[in-house]
PAZA-669375 format. One record per residue (C-alpha): x, z, y; residue in three letters. Coordinates in steps of 0.2 Angstrom, whole numbers, plus 5000, padded with zeros to 4 digits. Each point is the difference from the previous one (the first is absolute). Layout:
! PAZA-669375
tikol X X; Z Z; Y Y; code ALA
...
***
This chain:
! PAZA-669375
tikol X 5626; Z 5347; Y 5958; code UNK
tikol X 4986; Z 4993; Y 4989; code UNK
tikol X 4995; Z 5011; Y 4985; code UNK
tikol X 5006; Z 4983; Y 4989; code UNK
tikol X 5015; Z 5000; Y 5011; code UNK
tikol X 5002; Z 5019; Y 4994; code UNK
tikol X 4995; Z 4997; Y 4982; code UNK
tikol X 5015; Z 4986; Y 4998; code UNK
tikol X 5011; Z 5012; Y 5010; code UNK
tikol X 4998; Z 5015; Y 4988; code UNK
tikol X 5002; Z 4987; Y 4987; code UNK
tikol X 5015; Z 4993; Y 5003; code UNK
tikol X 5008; Z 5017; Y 5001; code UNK
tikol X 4997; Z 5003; Y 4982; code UNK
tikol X 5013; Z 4995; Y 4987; code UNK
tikol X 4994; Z 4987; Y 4986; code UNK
tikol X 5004; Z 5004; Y 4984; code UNK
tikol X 5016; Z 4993; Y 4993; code UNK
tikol X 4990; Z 4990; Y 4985; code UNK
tikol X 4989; Z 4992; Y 5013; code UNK
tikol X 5015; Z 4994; Y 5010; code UNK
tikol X 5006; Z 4991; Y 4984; code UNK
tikol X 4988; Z 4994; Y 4992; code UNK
tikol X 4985; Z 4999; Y 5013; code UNK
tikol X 4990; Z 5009; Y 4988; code UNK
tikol X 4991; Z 5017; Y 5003; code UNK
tikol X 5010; Z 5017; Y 4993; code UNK
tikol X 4984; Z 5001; Y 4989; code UNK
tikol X 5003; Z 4985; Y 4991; code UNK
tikol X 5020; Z 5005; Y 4997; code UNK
tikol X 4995; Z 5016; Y 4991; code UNK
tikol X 4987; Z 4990; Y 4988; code UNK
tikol X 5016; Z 4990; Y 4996; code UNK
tikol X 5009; Z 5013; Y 5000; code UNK
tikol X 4990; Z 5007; Y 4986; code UNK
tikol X 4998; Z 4985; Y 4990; code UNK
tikol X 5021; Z 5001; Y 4999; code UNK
tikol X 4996; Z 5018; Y 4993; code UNK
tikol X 4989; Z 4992; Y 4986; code UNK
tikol X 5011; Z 4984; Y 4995; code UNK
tikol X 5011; Z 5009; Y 4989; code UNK
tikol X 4983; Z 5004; Y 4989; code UNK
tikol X 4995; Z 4982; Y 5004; code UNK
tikol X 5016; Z 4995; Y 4993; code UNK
tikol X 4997; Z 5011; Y 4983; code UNK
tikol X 4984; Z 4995; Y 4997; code UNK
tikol X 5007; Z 4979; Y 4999; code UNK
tikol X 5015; Z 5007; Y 4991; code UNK
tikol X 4987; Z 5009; Y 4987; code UNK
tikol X 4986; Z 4985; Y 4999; code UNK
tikol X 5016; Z 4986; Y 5000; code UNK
tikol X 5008; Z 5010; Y 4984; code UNK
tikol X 4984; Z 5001; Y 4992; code UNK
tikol X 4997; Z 4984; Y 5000; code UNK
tikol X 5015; Z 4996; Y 4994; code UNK
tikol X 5002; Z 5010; Y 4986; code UNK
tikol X 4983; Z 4994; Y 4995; code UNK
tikol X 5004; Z 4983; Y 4999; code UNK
tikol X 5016; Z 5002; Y 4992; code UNK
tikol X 4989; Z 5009; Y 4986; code UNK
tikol X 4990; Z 4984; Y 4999; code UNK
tikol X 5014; Z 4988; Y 4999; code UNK
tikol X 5008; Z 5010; Y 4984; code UNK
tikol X 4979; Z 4999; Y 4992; code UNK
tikol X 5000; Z 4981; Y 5006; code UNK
tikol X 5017; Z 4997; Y 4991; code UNK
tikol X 4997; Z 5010; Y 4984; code UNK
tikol X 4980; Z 4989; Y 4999; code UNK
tikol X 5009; Z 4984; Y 5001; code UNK
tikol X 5011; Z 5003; Y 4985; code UNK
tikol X 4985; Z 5009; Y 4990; code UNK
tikol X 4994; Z 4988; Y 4986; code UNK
tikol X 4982; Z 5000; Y 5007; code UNK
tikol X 5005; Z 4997; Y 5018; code UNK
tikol X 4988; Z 5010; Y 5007; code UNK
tikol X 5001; Z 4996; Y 5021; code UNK
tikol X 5001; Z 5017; Y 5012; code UNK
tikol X 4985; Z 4997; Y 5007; code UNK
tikol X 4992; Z 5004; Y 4982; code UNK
tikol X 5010; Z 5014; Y 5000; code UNK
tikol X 4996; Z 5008; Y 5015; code UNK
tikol X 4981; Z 4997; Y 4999; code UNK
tikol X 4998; Z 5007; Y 4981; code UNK
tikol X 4992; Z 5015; Y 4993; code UNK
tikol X 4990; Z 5009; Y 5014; code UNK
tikol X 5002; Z 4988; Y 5011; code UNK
tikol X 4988; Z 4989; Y 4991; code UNK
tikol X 4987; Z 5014; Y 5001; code UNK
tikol X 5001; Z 5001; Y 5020; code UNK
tikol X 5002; Z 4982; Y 5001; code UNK
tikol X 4983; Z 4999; Y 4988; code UNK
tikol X 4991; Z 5014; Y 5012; code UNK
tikol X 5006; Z 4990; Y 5017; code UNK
tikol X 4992; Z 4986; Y 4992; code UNK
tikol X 4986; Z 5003; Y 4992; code UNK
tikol X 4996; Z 5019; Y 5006; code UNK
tikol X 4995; Z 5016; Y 4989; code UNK
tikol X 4992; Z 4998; Y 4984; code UNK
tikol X 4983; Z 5004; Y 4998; code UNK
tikol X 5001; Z 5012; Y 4985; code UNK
tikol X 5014; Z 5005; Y 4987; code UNK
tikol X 4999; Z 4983; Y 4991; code UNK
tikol X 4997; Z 5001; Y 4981; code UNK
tikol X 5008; Z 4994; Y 4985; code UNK
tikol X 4992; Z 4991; Y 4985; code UNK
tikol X 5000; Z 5018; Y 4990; code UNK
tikol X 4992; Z 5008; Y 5014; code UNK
tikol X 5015; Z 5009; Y 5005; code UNK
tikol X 5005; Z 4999; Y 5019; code UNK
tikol X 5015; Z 4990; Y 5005; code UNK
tikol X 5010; Z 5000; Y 5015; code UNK
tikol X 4994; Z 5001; Y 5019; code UNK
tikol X 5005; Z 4998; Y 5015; code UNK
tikol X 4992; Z 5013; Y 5008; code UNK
tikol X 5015; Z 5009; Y 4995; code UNK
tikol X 5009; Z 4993; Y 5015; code UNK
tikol X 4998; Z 5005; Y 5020; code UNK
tikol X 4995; Z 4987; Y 5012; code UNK
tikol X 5011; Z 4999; Y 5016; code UNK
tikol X 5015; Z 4989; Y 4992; code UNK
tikol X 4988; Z 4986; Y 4993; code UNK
tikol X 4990; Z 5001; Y 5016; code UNK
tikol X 5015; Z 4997; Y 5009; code UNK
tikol X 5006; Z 4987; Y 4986; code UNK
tikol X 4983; Z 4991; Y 5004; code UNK
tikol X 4999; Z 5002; Y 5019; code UNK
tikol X 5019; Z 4991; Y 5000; code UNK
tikol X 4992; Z 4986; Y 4987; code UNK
tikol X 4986; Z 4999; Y 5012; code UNK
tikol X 5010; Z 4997; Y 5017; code UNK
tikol X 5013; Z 4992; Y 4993; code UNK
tikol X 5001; Z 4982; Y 4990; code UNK
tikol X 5009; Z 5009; Y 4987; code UNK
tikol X 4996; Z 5003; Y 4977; code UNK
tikol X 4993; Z 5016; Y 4993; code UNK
tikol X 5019; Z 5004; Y 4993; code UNK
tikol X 5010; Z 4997; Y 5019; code UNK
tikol X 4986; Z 5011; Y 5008; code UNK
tikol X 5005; Z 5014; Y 4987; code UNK
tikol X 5021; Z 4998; Y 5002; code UNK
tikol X 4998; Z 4997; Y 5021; code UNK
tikol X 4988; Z 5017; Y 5000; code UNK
tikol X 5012; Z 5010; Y 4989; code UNK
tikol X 5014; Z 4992; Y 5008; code UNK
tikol X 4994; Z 5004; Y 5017; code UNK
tikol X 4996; Z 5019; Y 4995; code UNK
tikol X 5016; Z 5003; Y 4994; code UNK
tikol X 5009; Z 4995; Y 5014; code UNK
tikol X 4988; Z 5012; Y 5010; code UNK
tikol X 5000; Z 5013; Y 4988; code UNK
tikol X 5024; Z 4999; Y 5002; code UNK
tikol X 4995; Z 5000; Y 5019; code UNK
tikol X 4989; Z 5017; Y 4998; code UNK
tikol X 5013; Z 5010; Y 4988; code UNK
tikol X 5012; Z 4995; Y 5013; code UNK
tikol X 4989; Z 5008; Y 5015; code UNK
tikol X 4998; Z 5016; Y 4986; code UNK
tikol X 5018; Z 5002; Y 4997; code UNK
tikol X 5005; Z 4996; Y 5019; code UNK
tikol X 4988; Z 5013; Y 5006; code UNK
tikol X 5008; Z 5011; Y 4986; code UNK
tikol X 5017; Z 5000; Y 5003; code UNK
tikol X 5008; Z 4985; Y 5009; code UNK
tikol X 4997; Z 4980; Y 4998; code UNK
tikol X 5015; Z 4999; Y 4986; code UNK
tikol X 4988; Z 5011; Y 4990; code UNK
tikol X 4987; Z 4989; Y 5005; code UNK
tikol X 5008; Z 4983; Y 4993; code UNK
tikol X 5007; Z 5009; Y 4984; code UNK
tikol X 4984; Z 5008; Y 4997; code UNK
tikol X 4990; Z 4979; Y 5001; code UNK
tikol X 5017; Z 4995; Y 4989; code UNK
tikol X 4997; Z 5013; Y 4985; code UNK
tikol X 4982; Z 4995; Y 5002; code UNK
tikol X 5005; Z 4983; Y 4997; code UNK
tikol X 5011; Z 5000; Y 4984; code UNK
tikol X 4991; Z 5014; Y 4991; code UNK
tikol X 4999; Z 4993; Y 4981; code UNK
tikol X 4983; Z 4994; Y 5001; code UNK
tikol X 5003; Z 4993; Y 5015; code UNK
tikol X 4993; Z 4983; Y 4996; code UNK
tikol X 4984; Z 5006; Y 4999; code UNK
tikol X 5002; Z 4999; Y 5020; code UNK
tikol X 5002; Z 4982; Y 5000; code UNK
tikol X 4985; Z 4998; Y 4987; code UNK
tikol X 4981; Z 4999; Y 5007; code UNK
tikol X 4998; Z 5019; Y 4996; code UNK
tikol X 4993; Z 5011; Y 5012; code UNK
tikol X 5016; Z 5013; Y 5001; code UNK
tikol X 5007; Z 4992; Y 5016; code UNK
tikol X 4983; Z 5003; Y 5010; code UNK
tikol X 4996; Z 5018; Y 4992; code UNK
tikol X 5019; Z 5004; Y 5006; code UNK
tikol X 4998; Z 4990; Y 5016; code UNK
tikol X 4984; Z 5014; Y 5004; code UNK
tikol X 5008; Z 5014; Y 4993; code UNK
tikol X 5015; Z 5000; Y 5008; code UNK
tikol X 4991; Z 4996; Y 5016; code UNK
tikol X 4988; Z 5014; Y 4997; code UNK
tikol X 5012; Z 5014; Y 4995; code UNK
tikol X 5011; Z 4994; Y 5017; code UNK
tikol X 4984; Z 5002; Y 5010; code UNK
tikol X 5000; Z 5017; Y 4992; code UNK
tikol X 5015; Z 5005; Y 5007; code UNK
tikol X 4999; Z 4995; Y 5017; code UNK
tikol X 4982; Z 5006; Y 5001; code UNK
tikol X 4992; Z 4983; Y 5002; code UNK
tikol X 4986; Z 5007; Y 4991; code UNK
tikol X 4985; Z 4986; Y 5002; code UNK
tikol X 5014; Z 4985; Y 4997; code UNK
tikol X 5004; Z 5012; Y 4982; code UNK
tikol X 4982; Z 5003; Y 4996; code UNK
tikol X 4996; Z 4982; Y 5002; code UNK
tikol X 5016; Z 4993; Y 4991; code UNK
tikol X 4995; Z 5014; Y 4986; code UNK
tikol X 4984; Z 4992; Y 5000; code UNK
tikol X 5004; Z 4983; Y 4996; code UNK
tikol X 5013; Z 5008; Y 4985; code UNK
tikol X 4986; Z 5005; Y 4993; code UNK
tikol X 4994; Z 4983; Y 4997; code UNK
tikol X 5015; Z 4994; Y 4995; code UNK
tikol X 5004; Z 5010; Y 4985; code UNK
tikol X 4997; Z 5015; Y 4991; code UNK
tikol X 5014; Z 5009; Y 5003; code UNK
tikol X 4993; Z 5002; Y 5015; code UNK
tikol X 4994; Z 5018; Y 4995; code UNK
tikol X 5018; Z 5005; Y 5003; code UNK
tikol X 5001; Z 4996; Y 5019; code UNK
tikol X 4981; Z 5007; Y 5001; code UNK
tikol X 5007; Z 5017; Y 4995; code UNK
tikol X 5013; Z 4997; Y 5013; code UNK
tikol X 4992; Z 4995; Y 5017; code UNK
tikol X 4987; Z 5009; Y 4996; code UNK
tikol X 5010; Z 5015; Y 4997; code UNK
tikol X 5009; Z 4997; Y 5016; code UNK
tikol X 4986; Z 4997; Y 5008; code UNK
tikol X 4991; Z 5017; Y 4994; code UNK
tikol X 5015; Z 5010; Y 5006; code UNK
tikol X 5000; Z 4992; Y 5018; code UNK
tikol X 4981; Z 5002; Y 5001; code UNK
tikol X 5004; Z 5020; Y 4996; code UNK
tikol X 5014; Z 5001; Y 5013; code UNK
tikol X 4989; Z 4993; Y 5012; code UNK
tikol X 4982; Z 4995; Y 4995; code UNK
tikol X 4998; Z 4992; Y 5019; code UNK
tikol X 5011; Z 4986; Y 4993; code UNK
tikol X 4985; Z 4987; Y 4995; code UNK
tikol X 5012; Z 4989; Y 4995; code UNK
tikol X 5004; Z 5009; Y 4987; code UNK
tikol X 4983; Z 5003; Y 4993; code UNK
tikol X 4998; Z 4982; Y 5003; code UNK
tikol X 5017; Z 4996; Y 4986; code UNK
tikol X 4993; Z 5013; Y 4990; code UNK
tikol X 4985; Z 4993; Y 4998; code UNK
tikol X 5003; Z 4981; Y 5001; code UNK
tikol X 5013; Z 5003; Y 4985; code UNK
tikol X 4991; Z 5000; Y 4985; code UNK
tikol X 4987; Z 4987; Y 5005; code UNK
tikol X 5009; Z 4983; Y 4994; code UNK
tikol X 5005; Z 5008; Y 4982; code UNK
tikol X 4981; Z 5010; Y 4999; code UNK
tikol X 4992; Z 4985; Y 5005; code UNK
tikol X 5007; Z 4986; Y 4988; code UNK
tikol X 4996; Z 5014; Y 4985; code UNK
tikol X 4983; Z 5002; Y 5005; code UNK
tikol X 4998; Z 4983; Y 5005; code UNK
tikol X 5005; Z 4998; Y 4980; code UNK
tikol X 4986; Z 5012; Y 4995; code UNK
tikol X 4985; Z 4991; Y 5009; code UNK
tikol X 5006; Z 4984; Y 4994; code UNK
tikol X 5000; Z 5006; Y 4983; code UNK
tikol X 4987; Z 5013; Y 5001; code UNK
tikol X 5010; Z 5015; Y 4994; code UNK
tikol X 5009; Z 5012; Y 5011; code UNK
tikol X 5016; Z 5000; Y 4990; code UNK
tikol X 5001; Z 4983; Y 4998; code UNK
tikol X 5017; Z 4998; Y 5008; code UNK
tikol X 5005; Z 5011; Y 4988; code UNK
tikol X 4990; Z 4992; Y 4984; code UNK
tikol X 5011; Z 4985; Y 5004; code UNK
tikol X 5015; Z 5007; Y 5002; code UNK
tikol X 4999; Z 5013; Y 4985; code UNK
tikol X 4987; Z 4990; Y 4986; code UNK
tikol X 5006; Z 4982; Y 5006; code UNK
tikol X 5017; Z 4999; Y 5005; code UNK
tikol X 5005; Z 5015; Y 4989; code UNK
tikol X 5008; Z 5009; Y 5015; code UNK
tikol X 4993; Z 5020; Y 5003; code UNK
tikol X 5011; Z 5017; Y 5004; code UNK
tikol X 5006; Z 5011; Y 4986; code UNK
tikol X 5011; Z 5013; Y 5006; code UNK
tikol X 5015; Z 4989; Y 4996; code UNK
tikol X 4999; Z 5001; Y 4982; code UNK
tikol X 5000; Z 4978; Y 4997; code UNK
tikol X 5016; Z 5002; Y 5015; code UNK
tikol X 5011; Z 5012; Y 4989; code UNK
tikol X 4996; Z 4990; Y 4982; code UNK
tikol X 5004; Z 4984; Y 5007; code UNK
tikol X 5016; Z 5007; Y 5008; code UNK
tikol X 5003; Z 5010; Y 4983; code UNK
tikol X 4997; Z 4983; Y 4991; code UNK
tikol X 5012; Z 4992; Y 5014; code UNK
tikol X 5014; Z 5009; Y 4998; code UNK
tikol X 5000; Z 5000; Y 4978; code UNK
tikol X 5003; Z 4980; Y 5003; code UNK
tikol X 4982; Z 4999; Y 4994; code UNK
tikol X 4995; Z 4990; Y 5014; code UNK
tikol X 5004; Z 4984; Y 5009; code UNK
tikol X 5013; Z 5000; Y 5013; code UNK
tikol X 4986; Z 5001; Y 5014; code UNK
tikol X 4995; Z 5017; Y 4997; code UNK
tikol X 5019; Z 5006; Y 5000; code UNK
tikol X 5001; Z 4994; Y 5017; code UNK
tikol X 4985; Z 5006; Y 5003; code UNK
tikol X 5004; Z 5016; Y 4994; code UNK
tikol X 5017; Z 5001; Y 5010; code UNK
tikol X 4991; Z 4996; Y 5014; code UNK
tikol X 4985; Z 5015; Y 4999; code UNK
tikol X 5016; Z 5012; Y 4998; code UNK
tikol X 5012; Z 4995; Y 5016; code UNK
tikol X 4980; Z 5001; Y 5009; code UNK
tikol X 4997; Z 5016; Y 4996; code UNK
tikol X 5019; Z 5006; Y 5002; code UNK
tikol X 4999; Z 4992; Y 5018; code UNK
tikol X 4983; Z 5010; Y 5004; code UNK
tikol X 5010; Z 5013; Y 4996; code UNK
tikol X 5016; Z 4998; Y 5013; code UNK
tikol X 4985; Z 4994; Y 5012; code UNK
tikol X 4993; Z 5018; Y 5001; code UNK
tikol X 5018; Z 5006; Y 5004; code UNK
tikol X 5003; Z 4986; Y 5014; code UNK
tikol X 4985; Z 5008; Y 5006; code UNK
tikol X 4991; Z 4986; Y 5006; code UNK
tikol X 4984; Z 5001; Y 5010; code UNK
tikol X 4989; Z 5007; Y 4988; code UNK
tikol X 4985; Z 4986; Y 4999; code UNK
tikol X 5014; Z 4989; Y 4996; code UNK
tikol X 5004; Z 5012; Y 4985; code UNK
tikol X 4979; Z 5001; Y 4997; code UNK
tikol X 5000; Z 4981; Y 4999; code UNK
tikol X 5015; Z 4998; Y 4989; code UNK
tikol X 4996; Z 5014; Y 4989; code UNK
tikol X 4980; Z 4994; Y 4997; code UNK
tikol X 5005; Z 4984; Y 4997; code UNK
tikol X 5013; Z 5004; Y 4985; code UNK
tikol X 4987; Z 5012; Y 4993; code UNK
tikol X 4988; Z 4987; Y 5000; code UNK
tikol X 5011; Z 4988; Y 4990; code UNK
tikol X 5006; Z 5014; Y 4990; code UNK
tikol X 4983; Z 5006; Y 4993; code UNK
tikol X 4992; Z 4981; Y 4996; code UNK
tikol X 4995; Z 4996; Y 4984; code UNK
tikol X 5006; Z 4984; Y 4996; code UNK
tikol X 5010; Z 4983; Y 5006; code UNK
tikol X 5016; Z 5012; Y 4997; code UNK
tikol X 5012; Z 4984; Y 5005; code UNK
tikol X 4990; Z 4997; Y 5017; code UNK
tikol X 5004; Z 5019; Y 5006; code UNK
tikol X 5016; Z 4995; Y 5009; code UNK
tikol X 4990; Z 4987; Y 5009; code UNK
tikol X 4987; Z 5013; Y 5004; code UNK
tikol X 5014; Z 5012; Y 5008; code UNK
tikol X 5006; Z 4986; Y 5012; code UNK
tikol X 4990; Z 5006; Y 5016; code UNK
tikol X 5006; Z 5016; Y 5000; code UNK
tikol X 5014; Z 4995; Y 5011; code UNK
tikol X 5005; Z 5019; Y 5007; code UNK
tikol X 5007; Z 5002; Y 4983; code UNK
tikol X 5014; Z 4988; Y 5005; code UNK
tikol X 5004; Z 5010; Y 5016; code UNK
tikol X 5013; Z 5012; Y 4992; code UNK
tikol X 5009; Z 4985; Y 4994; code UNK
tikol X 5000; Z 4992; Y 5018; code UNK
tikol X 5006; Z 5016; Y 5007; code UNK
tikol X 5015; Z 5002; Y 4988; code UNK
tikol X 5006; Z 4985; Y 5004; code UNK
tikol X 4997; Z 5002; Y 5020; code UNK
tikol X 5012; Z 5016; Y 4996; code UNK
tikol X 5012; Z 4992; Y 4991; code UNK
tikol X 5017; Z 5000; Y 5008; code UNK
tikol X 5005; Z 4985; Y 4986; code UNK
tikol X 4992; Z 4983; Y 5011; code UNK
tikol X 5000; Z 4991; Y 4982; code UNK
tikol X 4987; Z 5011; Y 4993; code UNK
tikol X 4986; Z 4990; Y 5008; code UNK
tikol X 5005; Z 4983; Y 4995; code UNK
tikol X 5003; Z 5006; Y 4980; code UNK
tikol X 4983; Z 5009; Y 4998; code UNK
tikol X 4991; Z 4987; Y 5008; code UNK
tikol X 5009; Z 4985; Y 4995; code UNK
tikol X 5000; Z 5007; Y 4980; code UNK
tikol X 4980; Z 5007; Y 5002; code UNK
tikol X 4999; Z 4981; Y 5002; code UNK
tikol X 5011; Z 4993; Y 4990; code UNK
tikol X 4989; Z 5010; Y 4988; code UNK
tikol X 4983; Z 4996; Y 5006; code UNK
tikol X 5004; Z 4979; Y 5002; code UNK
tikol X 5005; Z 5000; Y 4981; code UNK
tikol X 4985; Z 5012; Y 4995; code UNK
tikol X 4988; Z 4988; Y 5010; code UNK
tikol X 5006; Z 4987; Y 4985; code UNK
tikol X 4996; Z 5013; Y 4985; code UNK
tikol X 4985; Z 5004; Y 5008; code UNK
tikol X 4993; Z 4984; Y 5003; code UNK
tikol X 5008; Z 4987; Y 4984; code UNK
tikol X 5003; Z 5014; Y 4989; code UNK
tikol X 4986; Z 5015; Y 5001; code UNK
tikol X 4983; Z 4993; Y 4993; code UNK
tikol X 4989; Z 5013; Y 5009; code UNK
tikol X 4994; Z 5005; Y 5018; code UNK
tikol X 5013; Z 5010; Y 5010; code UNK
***
C-alpha cells in the first residue's frame, strides 16, 4: 500500500462531523454561526431600541409641526429646529472662529463664538462639504444621525448592565426626557452623548484606548466634558494602580484630557491670555461657577411664582435629578458611571447663569435614568413601561410646542 493509499485509508476511517454532512460546511464555521444565534437576541434589542427612538422622535416633531402651522406667524420646523445655538455652530461651520471678542459701539464686548466647541460644526461642515446639501440640512442630518447613535450606545450601556430590555428602555427615557427636542435641534447633545456613552461603556469592558479616544473627542465636543475626564481618567488611574504593566491604561489616562485641554488652550493662544476660555464664558457670555448660590435663588424665585413657567420646570427637573443620583448610589451602579453622573449635575448645579438652560445641561447624564429603567425591568405590572414612557412623551411633544412658540429665550 502506497503512503496516499494509507493517508485516504486512515481518513475514511474517521467520522465527519454531523454539521459538515449537512451542510458541507466545516464544524468551524457551525460554531461561528452558532455564536452569532447567541448574539441576535442583543442584535434584536438594539433595532428595537434605535426603531422606538426614532419613532418617538418623530412623533414629537409631528405634534411641533402641528402646533407651528396653527401659530399666527407660521414659523416652519425647520426654523425651529435650527434656532438659538444652532445658528452659532452653523455661523462657526461656515465661516470659522472669530478672530477676537468682537466689540460694541461703547466699547464693551459682545457675544463670541469661541464660546462653542468645534467637533459638531466640523462635522456639520464636512457633511455640507461632501454632500450637495444647505448649511441648516447639514446641522438636522448631523444631530439627526448622532442621536440615532447616541440611542444605539445607551442601548449597548444598559444591555451590558443588565439585559437588552434595559437596554431599549434606557435609549426610550433618553428619548422623551422633557427637553428632549433639543435632540432633534442642531445642538451638539446627541454627539457629546453619543461619546460619552461610548466612552463610559468602553470603561466597563476595559476597552481602555477605544474610552481614551472617544473621551478625547468629548472633549472637543462640549464642556461638560470635564465630567467624563474625571471618570475615565479616574478609571484609568485605578487600573494603572492595579497593574501599572497595562499600557493601555496609561495610554486612556493620558489621551483623556487632551480634546478638552486642547480646545481651552487653543482659546488662549488665539486670544493671547491663558484664561481666555474662561474670560468668554465668565465676562462675555455671563456664565462662571458660584457655589450654587444663582441655582438655589432662581429656584427660590421659581417656586414663589416669581418666575415664568420655564424655570418651574426647570426647577422640578434639578430636583427628580438630584433625587435619582440618590437611588443610583443605592442601585449601586458601577462607580464611574456614578462619577460621571454625579460631575455632571454638580456642574449644572454650581453655574452662574442661563437658570432656564440647566435642564438641557443635565441631559447627557444618562446613568441618572438607569434606576428608572431598572424599576420598570422589575416591575411585575407589564403596563408600567408603556405609561411612563408613553406619558414622559406625551409631556415632552407638548413641551417642545411651549418651548419653541411660546418661550422667548434659549433652552
Amino acid at each position: 500500500m502506497t503512503t496516499d493509499q494509507a493517508k485516504s485509508a486512515a481518513t475514511a476511517t474517521i467520522p465527519l462531523p454531523r454539521t459538515l454532512e449537512q451542510s458541507g460546511s466545516s464544524w468551524l464555521a457551525a460554531l461561528r454561526r452558532r455564536g452569532m444565534s447567541w448574539q441576535r437576541p442583543w442584535l434584536r434589542g438594539l433595532l428595537v431600541a434605535v426603531a422606538l427612538y426614532l419613532a418617538l422622535r418623530v412623533g414629537t416633531l409631528l405634534v411641533l409641526d402641528t402646533y407651528a402651522e396653527a401659530d399666527p406667524d407660521h414659523p416652519t420646523l425647520r426654523s425651529l429646529l435650527t434656532g438659538w445655538d444652532a445658528v452659532w455652530y452653523g455661523g462657526i461651520a461656515e465661516h470659522g472662529y472669530d478672530e477676537a471678542i468682537p466689540l460694541g459701539k461703547d466699547g464693551e464686548p459682545e457675544l463670541t463664538n469661541l464660546a462653542f466647541f468645534p467637533l459638531y460644526p466640523a462635522l456639520v461642515a464636512a457633511a455640507k462639504f461632501l454632500l450637495p446639501i444647505h448649511l441648516t440640512t447639514a446641522l438636522l442630518l448631523v444631530a439627526w444621525a448622532c442621536g440615532l447613535t447616541a440611542a444605539a450606545a445607551l442601548y449597548a450601556v444598559g444591555a451590558h448592565l443588565r439585559d437588552p430590555r434595559t437596554g431599549v428602555l434606557l435609549a426610550a427615557l433618553w428619548a422623551v426626557l422633557p427637553h428632549g427636542v433639543i435632540e432633534s435641534m442642531g445642538y451638539s447633545e446627541p454627539l457629546f452623548t453619543t461619546l460619552a456613552a461610548g466612552a463610559l461603556l468602553a470603561v466597563l469592558r476595559r476597552n481602555w484606548l477605544t474610552a481614551g479616544a472617544l473621551c478625547l473627542l468629548a472633549g472637543l465636543t462640549r464642556p461638560t466634558a470635564a465630567a467624563l475626564v474625571l471618570a475615565v481618567g479616574l478609571a484609568a488611574l485605578v487600573q494603572v494602580c492595579r497593574e501599572p504593566a497595562r499600557w493601555r491604561a496609561w495610554c486612556a489616562m493620558l489621551l483623556a484630557p487632551v480634546g478638552l485641554l486642547g480646545y481651552l488652550a487653543w482659546v488662549g493662544v488665539r486670544l493671547g491670555r491663558a484664561d481666555g476660555y474662561f474670560y468668554v464664558q465668565s465676562v462675555v457670555w455671563n456664565m462662571s461657577f458660584d457655589g450654587g448660590g444663582y441655582t438655589r435663588q432662581s429656584a427660590n424665585a421659581a417656586l414663589l411664582g416669581k418666575q415664568p413657567l420655564e424655570f418651574a420646570e426647570v426647577t422640578l427637573v434639578l430636583l427628580i435629578a438630584v433625587l435619582l443620583f440618590v437611588v443610583a448610589l443605592g442601585e449601586r451602579l458601577p462607580w464611574p458611571l456614578l462619577v460621571y453622573a454625579g460631575a455632571c449635575l454638580a456642574i449644572v448645579l454650581t453655574g452662574d447663569g442661563f437658570y432656564w438652560a440647566k435642564a438641557r445641561h443635565l441631559m447627557p447624564a444618562f446613568p441618572l435614568l438607569l434606576p428608572v429603567a431598572y424599576a420598570m425591568v422589575r416591575s411585575r405590572n407589564r403596563t408600567v413601561p408603556y405609561a411612563v414612557i408613553g406619558g414622559m412623551a406625551v409631556f415632552c411633544a407638548f413641551w417642545s410646542v411651549h418651548l419653541n412658540l411660546t418661550w422667548d429665550h434659549s433652552f
